[in-house]
C-alpha positions in Angstrom: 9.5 8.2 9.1 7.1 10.8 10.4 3.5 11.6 8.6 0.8 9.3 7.2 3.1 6.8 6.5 4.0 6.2 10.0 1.0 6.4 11.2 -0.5 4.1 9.1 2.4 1.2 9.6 1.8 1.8 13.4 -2.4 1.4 12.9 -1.2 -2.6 10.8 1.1 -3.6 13.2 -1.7 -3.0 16.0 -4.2 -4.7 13.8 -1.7 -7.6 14.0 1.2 -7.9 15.8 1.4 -11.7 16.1 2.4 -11.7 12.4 5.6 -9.4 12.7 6.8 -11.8 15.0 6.3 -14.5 12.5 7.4 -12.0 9.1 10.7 -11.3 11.4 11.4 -15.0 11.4 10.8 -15.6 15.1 7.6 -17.9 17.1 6.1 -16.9 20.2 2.6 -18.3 21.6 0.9 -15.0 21.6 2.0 -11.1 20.8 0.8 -8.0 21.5 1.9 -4.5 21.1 2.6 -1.9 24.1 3.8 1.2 24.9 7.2 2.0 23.6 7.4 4.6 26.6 10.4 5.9 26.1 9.9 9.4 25.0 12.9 11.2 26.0 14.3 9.9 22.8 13.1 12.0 19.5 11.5 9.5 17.1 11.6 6.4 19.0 11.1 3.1 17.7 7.7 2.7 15.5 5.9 0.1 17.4 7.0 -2.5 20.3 5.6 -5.6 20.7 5.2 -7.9 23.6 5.8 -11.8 22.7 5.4 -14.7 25.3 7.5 -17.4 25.4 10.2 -18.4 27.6 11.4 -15.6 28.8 9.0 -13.3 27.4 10.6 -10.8 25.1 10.2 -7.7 22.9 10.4 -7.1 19.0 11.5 -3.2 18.6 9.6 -3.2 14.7 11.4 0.0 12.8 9.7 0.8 9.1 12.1 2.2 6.8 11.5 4.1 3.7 13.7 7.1 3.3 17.2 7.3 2.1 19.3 7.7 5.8 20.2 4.2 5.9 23.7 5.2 7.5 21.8 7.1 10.5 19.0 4.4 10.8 21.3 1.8 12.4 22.9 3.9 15.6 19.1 4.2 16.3 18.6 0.7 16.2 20.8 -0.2 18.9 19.4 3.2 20.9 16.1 2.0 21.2 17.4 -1.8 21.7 19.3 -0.8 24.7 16.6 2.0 26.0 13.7 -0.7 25.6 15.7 -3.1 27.8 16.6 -0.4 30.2 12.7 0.7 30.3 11.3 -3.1 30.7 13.8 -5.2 31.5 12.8 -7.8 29.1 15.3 -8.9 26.0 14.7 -7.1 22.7 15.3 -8.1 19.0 15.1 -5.7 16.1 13.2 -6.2 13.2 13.9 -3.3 10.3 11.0 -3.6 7.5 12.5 -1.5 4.3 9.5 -0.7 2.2 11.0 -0.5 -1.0 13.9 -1.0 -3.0 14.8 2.8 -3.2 15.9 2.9 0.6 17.8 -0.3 0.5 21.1 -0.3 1.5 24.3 -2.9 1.4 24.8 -1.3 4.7 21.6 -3.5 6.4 23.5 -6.7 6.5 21.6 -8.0 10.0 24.7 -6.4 12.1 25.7 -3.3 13.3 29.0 -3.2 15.3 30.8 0.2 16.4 33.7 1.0 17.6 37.8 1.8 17.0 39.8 0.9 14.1 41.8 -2.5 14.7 40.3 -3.3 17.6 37.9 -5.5 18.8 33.9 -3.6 18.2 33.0 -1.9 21.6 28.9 -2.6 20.5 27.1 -5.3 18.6 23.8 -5.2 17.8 22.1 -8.4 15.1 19.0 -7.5 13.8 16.7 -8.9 11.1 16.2 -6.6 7.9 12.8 -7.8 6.0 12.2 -5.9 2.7 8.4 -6.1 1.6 9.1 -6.2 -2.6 10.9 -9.6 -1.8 7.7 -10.9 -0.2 5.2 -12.5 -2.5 2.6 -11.0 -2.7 0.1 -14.3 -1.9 2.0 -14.0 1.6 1.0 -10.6 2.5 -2.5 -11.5 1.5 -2.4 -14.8 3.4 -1.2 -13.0 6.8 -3.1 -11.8 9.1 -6.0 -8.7 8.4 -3.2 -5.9 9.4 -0.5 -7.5 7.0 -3.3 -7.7 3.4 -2.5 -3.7 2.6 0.7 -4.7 2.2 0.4 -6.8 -0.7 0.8 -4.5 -3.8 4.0 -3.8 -2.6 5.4 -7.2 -2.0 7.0 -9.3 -4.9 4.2 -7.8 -8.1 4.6 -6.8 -11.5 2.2 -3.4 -12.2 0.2 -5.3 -14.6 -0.7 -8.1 -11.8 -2.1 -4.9 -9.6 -5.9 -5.5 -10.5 -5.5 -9.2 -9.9 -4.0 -8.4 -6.5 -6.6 -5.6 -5.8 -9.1 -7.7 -6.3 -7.6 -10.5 -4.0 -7.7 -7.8 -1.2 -10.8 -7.0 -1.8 -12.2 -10.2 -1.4 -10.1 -10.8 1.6 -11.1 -7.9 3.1 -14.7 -8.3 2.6 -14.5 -11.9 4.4 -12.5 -11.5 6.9 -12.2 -8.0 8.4 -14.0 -6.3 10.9 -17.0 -4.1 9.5 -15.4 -0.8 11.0 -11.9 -1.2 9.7 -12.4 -2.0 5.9 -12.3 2.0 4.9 -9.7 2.4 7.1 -7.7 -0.2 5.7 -8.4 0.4 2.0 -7.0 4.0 3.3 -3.9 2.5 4.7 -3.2 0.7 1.3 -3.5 3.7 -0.4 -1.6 5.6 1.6 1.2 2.8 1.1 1.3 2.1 -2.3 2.0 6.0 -2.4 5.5 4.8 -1.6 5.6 2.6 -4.8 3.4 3.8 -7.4 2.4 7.3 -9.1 -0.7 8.4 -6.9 -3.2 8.7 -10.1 -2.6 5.3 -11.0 -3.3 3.6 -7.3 -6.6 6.1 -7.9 -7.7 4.5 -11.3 -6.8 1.2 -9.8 -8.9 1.3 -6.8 -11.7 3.0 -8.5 -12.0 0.0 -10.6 -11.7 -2.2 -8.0 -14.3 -1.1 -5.9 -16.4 -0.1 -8.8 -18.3 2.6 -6.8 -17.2 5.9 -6.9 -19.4 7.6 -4.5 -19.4 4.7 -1.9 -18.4 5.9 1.4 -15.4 3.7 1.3 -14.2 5.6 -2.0 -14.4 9.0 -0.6 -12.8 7.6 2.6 -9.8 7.0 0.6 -9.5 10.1 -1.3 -9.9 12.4 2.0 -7.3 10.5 3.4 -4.9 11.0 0.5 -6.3 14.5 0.5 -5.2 14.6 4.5 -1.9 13.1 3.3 -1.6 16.3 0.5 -2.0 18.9 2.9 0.3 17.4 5.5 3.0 17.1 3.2 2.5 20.5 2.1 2.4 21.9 5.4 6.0 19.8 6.2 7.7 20.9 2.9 6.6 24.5 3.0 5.6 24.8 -0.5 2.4 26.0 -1.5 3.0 24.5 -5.6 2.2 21.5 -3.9 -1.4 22.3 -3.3 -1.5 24.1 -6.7 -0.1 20.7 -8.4 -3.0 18.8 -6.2 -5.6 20.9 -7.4 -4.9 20.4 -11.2 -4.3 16.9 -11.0 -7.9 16.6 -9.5 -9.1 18.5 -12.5 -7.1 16.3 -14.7 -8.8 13.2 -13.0 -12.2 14.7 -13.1 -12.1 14.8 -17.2 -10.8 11.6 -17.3 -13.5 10.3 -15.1 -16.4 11.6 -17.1 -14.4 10.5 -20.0 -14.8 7.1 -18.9 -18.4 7.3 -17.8 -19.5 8.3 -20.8 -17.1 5.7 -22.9 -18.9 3.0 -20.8 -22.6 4.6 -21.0 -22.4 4.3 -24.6 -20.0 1.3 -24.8 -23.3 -0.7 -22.6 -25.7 0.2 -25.0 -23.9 -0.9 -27.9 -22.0 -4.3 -27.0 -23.4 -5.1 -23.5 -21.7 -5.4 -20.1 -17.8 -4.8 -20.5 -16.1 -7.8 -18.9 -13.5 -7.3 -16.4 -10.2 -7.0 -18.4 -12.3 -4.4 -20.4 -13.4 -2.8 -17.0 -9.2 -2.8 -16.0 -8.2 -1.4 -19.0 -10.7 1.8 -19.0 -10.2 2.5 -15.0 -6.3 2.7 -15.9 -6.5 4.8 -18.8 -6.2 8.3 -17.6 -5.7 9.8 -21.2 -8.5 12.3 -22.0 -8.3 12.2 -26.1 -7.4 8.8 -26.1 -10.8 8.2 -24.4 -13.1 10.1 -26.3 -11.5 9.0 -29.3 -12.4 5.7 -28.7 -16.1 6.8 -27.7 -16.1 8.2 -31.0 -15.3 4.9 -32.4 -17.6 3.0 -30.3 -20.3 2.9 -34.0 -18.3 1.6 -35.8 -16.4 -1.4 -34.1 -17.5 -4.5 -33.6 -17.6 -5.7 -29.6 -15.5 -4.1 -26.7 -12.6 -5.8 -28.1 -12.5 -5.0 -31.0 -12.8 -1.3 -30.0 -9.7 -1.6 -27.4 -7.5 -3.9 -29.6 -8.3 -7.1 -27.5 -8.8 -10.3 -29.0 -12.2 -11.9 -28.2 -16.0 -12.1 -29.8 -17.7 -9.8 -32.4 -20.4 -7.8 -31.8 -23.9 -9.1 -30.8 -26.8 -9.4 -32.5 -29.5 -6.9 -32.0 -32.7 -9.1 -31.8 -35.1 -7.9 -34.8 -39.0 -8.3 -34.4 -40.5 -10.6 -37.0 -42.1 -9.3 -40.0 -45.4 -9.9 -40.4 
């Protein structure tokens, strides 16, 4: 699974490779991730980790998101045996299926080869995990490498702001001042795999409620990155052509909404937060300025977006004299 994606998975699992252990099903003291070194095989095994126990042991981790299901599991057992071979330690497999679309009745937990009606010649078990059957709470609850992971564990779309904000907050408490852009990078990278790229923009916009913060633009340049290495793979130049007009596309949306909200202040007050949602996740141009238009004559932010909820305030009058 070569590109950002890969990359990113391989940037987690360093961030916290005691938890794969545990995500995989198995206990060990202490982990830590090492070299795979065994580059005379193309596209070797994502990332290995080193657990202690007795005997110490390895945990080849494989992320799976594409469609070869039928080719993935030969390269299981390759990188089982070479990993052995390398560092003479025993391996398990872990195979992490992103989502449902490169699921297969084929990862059953064993691979066996070998000729019809007689006994296999090769047996490998592994575990499969697949991240839309882990609640979300869990992935959020792991350790700091495991928390982009969330939106794409067990999660309706309309529970995404809920669990944005939850990774905000954990974020903000618990990781390290010079990962947080990097990781709010990852996550959109990752939920790329899910969800339609200009609604994980509109939801993290209105997460982080600040557009030009550094973190912000961090995120965008890295889906930007993403773009052009994906255009670059694939060869096709309407790729960049699609990118540019659905930044355009986003740009009138986005003033849209500024100005839906500059006026939308003045008239009912501060939006609250399911107000907030709503508006970062519309990305319907004439939808938004119609309702700017309508912003004199209804009642409170509720009224004007259909929501059930107060009426409008009172504007404070001076006293006659």
């Amino acid at each position: 699974m070569p590109g950002p994606s890969d990359d990113t998975l391989k940037y987690l699992t360093e961030l916290s490779p005691h938890d794969w252990v545990v995500c995989g099903g198995w206990s060990a003291p202490s982990a830590s991730t090492i070299d795979a070194d065994i580059a005379t095989i193309s596209g070797a095994t994502d990332k290995v980790i080193r657990a202690t126990g007795s005997p110490n042991w390895l945990l080849s981790v494989d992320f799976h998101s594409g469609h070869d299901t039928a080719a993935k599991l030969p390269d299981l057992l390759l990188y089982n045996s070479a990993l052995y071979r390398r560092h003479r330690l025993l391996v398990r497999s872990l195979l992490v299926v992103l989502h449902k679309g490169a699921d297969s009745p084929q990862l059953s937990g064993l691979y066996e080869r070998g000729f019809p009606g007689e006994p296999a010649d090769v047996t490998l078990r592994y575990r499969v995990l697949r991240v839309w059957q882990v609640p979300a709470q869990q992935w959020l609850s792991g350790g700091i490498g495991l928390v982009p992971l969330a939106p794409l564990g067990d999660v309706q779309p309309a529970q995404l702001p809920v669990v944005l904000t939850q990774v905000k907050q954990r974020l903000e408490r618990d990781a390290p001042p010079g990962e947080v852009a990097q990781l709010w990078s990852a996550m959109y990278i990752l939920m790329g795999l899910r969800y339609d790229r200009a609604l994980v923009q509109r939801l993290l916009q209105g997460v982080l409620a600040m557009r030009e913060s550094v973190t912000y633009q961090a995120i965008l340049e890295e889906g930007m990155a993403e773009g052009i290495a994906k255009g670059k793979a694939e060869g096709k130049a309407e790729g960049r052509a699609e990118g540019k007009a659905e930044g355009k596309a986003e740009g009138k949306a986005e003033e849209a909404r500024r100005l839906l909200l500059l006026l939308g202040r003045d008239t009912f007050g501060e939006p609250p937060a399911e107000v907030q949602t709503l508006i970062a996740t519309t990305s319907d141009v004439s939808r938004l300025e119609q309702l700017t238009l309508q912003v004199k004559h209804a009642a409170s932010w509720q009224g004007l977006l259909g929501l059930s909820g107060p009426g409008r305030r009172s504007r404070r009058r001076k006293p006659s004299s």
